[in-house]
Chimera marker file (.cmm) of the C-alpha trace (Angstrom):
<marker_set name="trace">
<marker id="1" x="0.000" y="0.000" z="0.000" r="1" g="1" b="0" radius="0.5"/>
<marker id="2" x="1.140" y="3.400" z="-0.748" r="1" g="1" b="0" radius="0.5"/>
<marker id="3" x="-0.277" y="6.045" z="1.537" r="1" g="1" b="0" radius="0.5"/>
<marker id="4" x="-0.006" y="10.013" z="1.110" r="1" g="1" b="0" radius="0.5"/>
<marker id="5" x="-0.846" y="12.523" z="3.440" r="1" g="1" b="0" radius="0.5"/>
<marker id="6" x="-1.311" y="16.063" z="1.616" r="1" g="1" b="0" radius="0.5"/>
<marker id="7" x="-2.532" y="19.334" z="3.247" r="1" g="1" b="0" radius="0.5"/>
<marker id="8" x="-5.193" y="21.832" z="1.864" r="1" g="1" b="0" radius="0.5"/>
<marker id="9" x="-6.954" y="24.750" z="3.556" r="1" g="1" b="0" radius="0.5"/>
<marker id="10" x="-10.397" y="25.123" z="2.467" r="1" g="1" b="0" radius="0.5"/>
<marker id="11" x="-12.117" y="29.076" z="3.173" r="1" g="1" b="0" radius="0.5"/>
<marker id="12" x="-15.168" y="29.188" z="3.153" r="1" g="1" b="0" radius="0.5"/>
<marker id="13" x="-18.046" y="32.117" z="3.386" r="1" g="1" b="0" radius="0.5"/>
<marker id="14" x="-21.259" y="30.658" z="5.055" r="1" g="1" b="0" radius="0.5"/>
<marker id="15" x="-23.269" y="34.035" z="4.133" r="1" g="1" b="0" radius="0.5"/>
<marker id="16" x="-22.369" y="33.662" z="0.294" r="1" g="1" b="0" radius="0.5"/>
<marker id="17" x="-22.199" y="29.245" z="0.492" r="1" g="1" b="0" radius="0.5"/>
<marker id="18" x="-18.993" y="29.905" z="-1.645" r="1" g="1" b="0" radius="0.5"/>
<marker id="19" x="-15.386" y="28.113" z="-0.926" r="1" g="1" b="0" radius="0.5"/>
<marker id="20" x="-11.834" y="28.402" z="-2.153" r="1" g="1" b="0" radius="0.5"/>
<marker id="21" x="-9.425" y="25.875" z="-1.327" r="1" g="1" b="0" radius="0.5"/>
<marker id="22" x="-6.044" y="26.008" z="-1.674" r="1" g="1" b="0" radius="0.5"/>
<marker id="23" x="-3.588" y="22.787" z="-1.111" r="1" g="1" b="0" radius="0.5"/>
<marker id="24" x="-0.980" y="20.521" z="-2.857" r="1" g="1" b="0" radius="0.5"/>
<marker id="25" x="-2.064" y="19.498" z="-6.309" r="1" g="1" b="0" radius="0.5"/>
<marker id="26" x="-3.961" y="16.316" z="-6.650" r="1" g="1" b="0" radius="0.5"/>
<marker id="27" x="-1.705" y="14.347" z="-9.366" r="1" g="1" b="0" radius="0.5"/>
<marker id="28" x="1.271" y="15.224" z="-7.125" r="1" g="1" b="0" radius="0.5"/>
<marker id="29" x="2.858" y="17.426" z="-9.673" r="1" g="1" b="0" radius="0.5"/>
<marker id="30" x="4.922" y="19.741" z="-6.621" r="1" g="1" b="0" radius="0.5"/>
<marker id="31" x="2.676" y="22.812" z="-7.251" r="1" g="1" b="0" radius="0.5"/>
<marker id="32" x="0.216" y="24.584" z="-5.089" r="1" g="1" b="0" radius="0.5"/>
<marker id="33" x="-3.538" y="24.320" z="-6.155" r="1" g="1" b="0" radius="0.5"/>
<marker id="34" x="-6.527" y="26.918" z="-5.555" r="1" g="1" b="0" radius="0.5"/>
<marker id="35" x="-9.537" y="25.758" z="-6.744" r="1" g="1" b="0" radius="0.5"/>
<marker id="36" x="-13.053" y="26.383" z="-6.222" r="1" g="1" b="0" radius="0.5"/>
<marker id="37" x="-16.058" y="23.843" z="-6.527" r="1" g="1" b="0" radius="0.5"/>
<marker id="38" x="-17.010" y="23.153" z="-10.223" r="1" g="1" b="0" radius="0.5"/>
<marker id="39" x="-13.979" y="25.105" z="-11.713" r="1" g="1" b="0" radius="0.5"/>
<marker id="40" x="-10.452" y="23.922" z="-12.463" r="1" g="1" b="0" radius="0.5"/>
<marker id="41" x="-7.705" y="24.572" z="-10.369" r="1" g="1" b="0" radius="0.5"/>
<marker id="42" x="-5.081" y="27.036" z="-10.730" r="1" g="1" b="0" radius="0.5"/>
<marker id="43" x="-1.556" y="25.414" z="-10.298" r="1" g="1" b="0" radius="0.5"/>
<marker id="44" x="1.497" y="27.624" z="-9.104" r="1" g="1" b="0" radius="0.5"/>
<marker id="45" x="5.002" y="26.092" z="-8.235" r="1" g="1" b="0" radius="0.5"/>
<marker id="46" x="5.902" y="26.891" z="-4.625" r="1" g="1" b="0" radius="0.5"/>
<marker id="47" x="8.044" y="29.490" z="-5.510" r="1" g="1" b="0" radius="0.5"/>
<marker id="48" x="5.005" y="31.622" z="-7.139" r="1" g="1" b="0" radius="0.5"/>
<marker id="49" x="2.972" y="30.880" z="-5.271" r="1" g="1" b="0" radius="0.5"/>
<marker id="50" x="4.547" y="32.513" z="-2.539" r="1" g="1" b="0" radius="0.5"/>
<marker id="51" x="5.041" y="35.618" z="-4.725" r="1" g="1" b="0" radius="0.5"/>
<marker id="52" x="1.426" y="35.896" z="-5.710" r="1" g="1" b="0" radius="0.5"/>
<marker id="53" x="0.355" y="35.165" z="-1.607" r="1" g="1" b="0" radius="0.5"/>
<marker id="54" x="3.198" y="38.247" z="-0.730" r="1" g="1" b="0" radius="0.5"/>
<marker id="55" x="1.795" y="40.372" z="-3.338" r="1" g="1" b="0" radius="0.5"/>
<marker id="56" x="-1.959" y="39.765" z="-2.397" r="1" g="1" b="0" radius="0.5"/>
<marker id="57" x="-1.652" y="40.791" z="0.647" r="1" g="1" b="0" radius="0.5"/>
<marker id="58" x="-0.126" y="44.230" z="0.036" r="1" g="1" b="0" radius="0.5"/>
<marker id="59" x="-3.162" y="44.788" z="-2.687" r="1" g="1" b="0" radius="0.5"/>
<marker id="60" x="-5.808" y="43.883" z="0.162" r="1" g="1" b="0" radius="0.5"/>
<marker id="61" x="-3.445" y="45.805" z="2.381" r="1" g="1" b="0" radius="0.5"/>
<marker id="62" x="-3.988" y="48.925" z="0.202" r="1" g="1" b="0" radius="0.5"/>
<marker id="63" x="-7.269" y="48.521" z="-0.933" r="1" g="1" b="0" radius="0.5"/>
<marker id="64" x="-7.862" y="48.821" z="2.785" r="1" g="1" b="0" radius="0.5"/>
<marker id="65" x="-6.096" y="52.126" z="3.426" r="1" g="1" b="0" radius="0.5"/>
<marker id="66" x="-8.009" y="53.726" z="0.596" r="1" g="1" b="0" radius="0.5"/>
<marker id="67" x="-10.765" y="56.040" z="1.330" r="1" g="1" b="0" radius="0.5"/>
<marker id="68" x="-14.484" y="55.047" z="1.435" r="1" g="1" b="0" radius="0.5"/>
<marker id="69" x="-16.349" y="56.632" z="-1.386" r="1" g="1" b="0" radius="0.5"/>
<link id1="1" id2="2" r="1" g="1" b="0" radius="0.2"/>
<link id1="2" id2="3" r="1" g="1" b="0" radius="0.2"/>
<link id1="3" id2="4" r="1" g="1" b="0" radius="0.2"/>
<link id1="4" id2="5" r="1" g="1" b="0" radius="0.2"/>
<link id1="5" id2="6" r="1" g="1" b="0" radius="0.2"/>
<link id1="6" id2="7" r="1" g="1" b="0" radius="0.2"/>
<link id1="7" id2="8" r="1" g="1" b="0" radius="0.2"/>
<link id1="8" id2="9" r="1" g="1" b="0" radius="0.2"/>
<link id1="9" id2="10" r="1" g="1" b="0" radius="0.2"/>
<link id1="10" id2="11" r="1" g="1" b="0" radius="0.2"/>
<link id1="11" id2="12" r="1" g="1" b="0" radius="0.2"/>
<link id1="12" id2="13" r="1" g="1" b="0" radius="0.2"/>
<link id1="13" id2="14" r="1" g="1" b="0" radius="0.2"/>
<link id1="14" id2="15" r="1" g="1" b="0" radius="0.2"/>
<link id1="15" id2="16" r="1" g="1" b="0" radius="0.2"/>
<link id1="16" id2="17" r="1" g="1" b="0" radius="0.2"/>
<link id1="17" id2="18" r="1" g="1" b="0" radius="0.2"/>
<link id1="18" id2="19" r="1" g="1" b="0" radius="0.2"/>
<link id1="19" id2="20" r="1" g="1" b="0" radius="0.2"/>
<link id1="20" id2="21" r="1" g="1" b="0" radius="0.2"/>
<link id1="21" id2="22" r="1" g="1" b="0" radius="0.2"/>
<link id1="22" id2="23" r="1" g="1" b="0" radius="0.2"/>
<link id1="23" id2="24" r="1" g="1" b="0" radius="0.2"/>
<link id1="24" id2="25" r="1" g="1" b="0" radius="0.2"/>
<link id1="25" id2="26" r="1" g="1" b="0" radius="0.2"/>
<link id1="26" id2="27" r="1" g="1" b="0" radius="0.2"/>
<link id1="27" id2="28" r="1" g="1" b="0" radius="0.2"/>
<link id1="28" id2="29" r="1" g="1" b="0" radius="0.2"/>
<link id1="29" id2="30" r="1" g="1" b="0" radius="0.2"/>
<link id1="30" id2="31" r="1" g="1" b="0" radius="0.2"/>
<link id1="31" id2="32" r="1" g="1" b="0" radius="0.2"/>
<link id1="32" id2="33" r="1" g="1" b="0" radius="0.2"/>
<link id1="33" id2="34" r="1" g="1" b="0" radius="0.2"/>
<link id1="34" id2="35" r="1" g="1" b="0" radius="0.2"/>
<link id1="35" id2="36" r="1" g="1" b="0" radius="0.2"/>
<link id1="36" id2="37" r="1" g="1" b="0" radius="0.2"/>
<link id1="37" id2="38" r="1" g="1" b="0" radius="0.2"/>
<link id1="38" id2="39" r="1" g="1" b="0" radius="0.2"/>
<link id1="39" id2="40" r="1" g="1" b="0" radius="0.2"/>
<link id1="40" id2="41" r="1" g="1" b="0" radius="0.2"/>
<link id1="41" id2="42" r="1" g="1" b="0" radius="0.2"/>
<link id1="42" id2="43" r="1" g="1" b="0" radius="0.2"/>
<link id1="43" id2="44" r="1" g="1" b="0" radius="0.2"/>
<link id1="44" id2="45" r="1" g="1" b="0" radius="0.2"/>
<link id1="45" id2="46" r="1" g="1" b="0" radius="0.2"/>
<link id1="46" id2="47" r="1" g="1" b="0" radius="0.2"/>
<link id1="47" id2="48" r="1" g="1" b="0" radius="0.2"/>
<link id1="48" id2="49" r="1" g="1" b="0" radius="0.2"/>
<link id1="49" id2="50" r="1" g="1" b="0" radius="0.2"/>
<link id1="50" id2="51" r="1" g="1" b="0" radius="0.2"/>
<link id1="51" id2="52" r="1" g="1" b="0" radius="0.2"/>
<link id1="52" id2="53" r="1" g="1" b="0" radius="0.2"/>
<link id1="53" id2="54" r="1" g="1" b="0" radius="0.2"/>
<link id1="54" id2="55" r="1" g="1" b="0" radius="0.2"/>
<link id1="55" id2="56" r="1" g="1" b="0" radius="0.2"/>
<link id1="56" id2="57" r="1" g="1" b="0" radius="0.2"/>
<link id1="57" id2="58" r="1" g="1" b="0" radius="0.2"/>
<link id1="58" id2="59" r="1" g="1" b="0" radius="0.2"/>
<link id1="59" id2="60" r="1" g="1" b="0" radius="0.2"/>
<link id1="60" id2="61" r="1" g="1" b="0" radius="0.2"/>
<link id1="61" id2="62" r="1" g="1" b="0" radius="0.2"/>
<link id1="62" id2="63" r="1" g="1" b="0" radius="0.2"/>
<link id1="63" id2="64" r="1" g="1" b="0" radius="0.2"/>
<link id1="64" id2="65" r="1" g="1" b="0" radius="0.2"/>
<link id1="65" id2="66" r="1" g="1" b="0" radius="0.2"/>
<link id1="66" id2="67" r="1" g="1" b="0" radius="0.2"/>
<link id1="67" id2="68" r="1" g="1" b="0" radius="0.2"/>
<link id1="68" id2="69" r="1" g="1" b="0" radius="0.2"/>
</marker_set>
């Protein structure tokens, strides 16, 4: 037998019943996989996806500081 443990992180917004989950890719390819129900993933290497967490963050970050209209 040939067992695999892989991690994923599933968000998901009760008031809207939508999800995003993000994890290692199914066909153990070494990439990072964000996928939502019905759609097909989106596969990153580690390396991006790190770059596109970073550079999320200082979007939602700045989005943030921006006045209300």
């Amino acid at each position: 037998m040939n067992y695999q443990i892989k991690q994923s992180f599933m968000i998901s917004d009760y008031d809207t019943d939508s999800s995003l989950t993000v994890g290692e890719d199914p066909d153990d390819m070494g990439c990072v996989a964000i996928f939502t129900p019905n759609t097909e993933a989106l596969y990153l290497s580690p390396e991006m996806a790190i770059i596109v967490a970073e550079v999320m963050i200082k979007v939602a970050k700045t989005m943030q500081e921006k006045p209300q209209k």
